[in-house]
VMD Tcl script that draws the C-alpha trace (Angstrom):
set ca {
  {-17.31 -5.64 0.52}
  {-18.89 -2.23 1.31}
  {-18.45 1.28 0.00}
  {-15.30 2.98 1.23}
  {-15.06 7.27 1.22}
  {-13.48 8.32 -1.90}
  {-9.93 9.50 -1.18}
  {-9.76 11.90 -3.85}
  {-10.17 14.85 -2.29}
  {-8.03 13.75 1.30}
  {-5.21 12.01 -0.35}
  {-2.64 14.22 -1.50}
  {-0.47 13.47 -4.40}
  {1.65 16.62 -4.79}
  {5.60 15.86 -5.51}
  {6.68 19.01 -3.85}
  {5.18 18.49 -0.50}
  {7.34 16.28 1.15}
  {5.01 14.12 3.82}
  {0.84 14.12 3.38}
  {-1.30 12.37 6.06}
  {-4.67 11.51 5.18}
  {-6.90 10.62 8.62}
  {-10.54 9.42 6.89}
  {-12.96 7.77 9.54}
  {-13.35 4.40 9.52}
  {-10.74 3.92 7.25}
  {-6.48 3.32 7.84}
  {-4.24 5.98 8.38}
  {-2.69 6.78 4.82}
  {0.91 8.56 4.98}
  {2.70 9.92 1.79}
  {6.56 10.83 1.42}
  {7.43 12.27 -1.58}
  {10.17 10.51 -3.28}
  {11.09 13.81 -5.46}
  {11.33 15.87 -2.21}
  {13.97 13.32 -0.88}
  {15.75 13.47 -4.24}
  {16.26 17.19 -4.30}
  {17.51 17.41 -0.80}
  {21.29 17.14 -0.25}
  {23.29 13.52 1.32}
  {23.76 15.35 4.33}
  {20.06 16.54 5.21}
  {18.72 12.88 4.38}
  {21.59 11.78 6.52}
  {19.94 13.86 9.43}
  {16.41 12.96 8.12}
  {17.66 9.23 8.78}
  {19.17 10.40 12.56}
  {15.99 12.07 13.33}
  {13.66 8.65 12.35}
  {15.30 5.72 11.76}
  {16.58 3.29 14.34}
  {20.47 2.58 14.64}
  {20.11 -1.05 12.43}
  {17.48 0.99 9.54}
  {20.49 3.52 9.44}
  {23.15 0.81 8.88}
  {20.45 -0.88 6.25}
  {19.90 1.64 4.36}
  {23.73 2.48 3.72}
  {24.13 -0.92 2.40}
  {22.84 0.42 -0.96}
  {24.82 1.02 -3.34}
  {22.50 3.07 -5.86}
  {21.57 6.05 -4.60}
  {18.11 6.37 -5.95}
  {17.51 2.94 -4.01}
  {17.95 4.58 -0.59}
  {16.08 7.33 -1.08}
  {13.21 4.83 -1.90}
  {13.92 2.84 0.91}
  {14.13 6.03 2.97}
  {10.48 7.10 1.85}
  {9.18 4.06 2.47}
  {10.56 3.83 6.34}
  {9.34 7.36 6.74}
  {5.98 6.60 5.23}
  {5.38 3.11 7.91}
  {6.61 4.98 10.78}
  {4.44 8.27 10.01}
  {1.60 6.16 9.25}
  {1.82 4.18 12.52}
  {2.79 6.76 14.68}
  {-0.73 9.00 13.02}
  {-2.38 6.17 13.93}
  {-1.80 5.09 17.30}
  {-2.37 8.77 18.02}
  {-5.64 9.06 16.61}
  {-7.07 5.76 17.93}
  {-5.34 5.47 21.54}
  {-4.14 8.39 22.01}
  {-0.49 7.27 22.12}
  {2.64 9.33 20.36}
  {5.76 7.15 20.31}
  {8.62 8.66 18.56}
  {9.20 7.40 14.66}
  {12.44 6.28 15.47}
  {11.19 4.30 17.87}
  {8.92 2.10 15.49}
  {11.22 -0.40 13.50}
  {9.82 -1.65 10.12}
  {10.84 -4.93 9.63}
  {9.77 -7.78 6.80}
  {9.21 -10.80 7.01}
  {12.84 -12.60 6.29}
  {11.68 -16.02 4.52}
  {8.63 -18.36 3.87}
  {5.59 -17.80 1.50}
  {5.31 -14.03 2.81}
  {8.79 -12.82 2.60}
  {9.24 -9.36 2.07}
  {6.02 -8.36 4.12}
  {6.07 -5.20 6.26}
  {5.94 -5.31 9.83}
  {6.32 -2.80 13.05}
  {6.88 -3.63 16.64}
  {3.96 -2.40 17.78}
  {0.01 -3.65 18.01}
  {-0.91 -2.54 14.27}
  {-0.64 -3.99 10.64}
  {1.33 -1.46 8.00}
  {1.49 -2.19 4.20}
  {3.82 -0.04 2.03}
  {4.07 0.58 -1.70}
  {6.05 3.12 -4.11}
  {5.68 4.04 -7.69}
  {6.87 7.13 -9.52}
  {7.40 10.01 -7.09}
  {5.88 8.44 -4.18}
  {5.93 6.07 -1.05}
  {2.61 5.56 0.77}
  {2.02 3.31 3.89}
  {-0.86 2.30 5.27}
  {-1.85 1.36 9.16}
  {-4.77 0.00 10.96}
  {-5.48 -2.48 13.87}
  {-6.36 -5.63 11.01}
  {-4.81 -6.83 8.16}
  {-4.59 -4.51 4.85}
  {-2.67 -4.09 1.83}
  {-2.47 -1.13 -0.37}
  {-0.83 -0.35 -3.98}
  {0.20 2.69 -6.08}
  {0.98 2.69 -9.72}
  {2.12 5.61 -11.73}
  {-0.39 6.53 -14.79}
  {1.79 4.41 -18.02}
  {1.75 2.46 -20.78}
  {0.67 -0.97 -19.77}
  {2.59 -3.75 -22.00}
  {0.71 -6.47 -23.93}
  {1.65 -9.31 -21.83}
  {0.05 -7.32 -18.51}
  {-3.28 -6.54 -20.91}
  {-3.01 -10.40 -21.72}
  {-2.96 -11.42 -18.07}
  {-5.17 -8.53 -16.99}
  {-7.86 -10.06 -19.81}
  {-7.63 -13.67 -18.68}
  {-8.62 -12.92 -15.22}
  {-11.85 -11.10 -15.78}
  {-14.86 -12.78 -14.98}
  {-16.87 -14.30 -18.23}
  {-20.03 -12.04 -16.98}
  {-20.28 -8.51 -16.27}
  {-23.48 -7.77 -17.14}
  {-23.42 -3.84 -16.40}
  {-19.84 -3.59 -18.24}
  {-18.11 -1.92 -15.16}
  {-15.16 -3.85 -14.88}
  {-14.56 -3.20 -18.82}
  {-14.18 0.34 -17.86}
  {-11.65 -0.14 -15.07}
  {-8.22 1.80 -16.32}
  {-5.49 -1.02 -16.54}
  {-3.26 0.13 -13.98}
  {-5.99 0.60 -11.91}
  {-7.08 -3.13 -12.01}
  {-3.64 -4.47 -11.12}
  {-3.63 -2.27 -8.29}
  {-6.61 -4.10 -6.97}
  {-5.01 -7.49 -7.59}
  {-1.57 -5.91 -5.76}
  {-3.25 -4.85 -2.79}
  {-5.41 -8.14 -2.26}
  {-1.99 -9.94 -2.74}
  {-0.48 -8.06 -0.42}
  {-2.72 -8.01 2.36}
  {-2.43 -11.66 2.95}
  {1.53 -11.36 2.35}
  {1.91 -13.31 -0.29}
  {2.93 -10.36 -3.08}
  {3.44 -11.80 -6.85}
  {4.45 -15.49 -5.29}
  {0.81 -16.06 -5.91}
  {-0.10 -15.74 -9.48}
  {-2.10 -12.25 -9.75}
  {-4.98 -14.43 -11.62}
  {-5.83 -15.81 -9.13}
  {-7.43 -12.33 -7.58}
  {-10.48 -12.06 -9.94}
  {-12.41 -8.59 -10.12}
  {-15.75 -8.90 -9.74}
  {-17.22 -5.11 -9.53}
  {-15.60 -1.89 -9.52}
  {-17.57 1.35 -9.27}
  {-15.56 4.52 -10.47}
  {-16.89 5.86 -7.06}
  {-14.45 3.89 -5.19}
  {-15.58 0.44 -4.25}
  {-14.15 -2.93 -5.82}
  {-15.28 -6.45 -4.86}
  {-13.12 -9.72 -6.39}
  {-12.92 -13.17 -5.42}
  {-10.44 -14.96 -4.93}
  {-8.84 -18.61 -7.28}
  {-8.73 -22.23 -6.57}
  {-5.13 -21.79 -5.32}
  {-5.87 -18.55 -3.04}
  {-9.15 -20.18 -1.52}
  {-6.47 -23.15 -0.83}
  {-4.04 -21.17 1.08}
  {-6.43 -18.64 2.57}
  {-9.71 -18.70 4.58}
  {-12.92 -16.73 3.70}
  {-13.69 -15.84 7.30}
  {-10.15 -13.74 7.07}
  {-10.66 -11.87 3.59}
  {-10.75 -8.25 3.87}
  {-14.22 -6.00 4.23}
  {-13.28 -3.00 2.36}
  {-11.54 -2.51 -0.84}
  {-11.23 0.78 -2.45}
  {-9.70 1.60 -5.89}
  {-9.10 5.48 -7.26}
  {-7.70 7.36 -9.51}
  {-5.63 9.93 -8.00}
  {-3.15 12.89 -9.71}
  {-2.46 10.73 -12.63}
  {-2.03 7.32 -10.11}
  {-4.04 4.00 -9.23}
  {-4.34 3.47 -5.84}
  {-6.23 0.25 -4.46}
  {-6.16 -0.40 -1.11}
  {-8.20 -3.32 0.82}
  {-8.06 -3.58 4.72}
  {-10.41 -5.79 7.77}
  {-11.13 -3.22 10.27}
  {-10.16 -4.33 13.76}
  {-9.12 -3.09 17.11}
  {-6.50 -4.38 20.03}
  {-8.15 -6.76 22.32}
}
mol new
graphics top color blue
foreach p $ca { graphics top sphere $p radius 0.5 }
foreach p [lrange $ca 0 end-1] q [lrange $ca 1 end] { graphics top cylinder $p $q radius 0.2 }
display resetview
């Protein structure tokens, strides 16, 4: 894989601004919602946030929570796709649909259930953690992940350990901050759809420089299901305000 830009300084992780969109070249569109700016507005002005962007079936959706911290998540994350692809589309083509005219969808069964996906020509992937939702967008396949700075259990150290590679020779990956290094193994997983139905050991971490760039490779049971011409290009990991972010994409454009 080759170098990505950092994202330090163009991602913005700040709870009190409600929606951040970072445009770097040659990389996806990155859009972030602030969870904690949804949870200190009122029922009734996410109730118009949800008339202004969400279609007529994401409306009845998201009322099918019961918990209302759930819908507010769910809400971020809608608003975060829909931002994203709409940013996008703009920059690349020069097109500006409405958000509420982009429906996020996910896959409904099969071995990537649960993935994210947008009636229109692009690829989205979507995670939260903490106060945040961020979505990302491009042309090809991608798959980003956020984790919140915390405590990491001893069973995740255990699984995180087993999957290193026997050499690293210049002792990067031993440096790599927990959370950030299952970010890495989240975002590979996700880009091909699969999520934690594949066992996260089988995304092994090859190099990680704290300048950004990550490399892995994948196990016997991901080389099985996968093909190598159709792994991603680019995988960046970061620390960012206290979070992990990894994301990993294949550029690509509509034929």
């Amino acid at each position: 894989m080759t170098d990505g830009p950092g994202l330090q300084h163009q991602l913005v992780l700040d709870p009190a601004r409600p929606l951040h969109l970072a445009c770097v070249p040659d990389m996806p569109t990155l859009a972030v919602v602030s969870i904690a700016s949804l949870r200190a507005l009122g029922e009734s002005v996410r109730a118009e946030l949800g008339r202004r962007h969400l279609t007529p079936g994401e409306r009845a959706r998201v009322e099918t929570f019961a918990r209302p911290s759930r819908r507010i998540e769910w809400l971020a994350g809608r608003l975060a796709v829909k931002h994203a692809v709409t940013t996008h589309l703009d920059r690349e083509s020069g097109q500006s649909p409405e958000t509420r005219a982009i429906e996020v969808r996910a896959v409904a069964s099969g071995p990537r259930a649960g993935k994210p996906f947008v009636d229109a020509p692009v690829e989205v992937s979507l995670s939260h953690s903490g106060d945040f939702a961020v979505a990302a967008c491009d042309f090809g396949p991608l798959g980003i992940d956020l984790e919140c700075g915390r405590a990491v259990s001893p069973l995740l150290t255990q699984v995180l350990d087993e999957s290193r590679p026997a050499d690293d020779p210049a002792g990067r990956l031993s440096s790599i901050p927990a959370t950030l290094h299952w970010a890495c193994k989240e975002a590979v997983l996700k880009y091909f759809g699969f999520g934690l139905r594949i066992d996260s050991r089988e995304v092994v971490l090859t190099e990680w420089l704290p300048s950004s760039r990550f490399s892995w490779r994948p196990g016997p049971t991901l080389r099985r299901r996968t093909t190598s011409s159709a792994y991603p290009s680019h995988g960046i990991a970061q620390q960012i305000s206290g979070y992990s972010l990894a994301l990993v994409w294949r550029q690509g454009r509509p034929q």
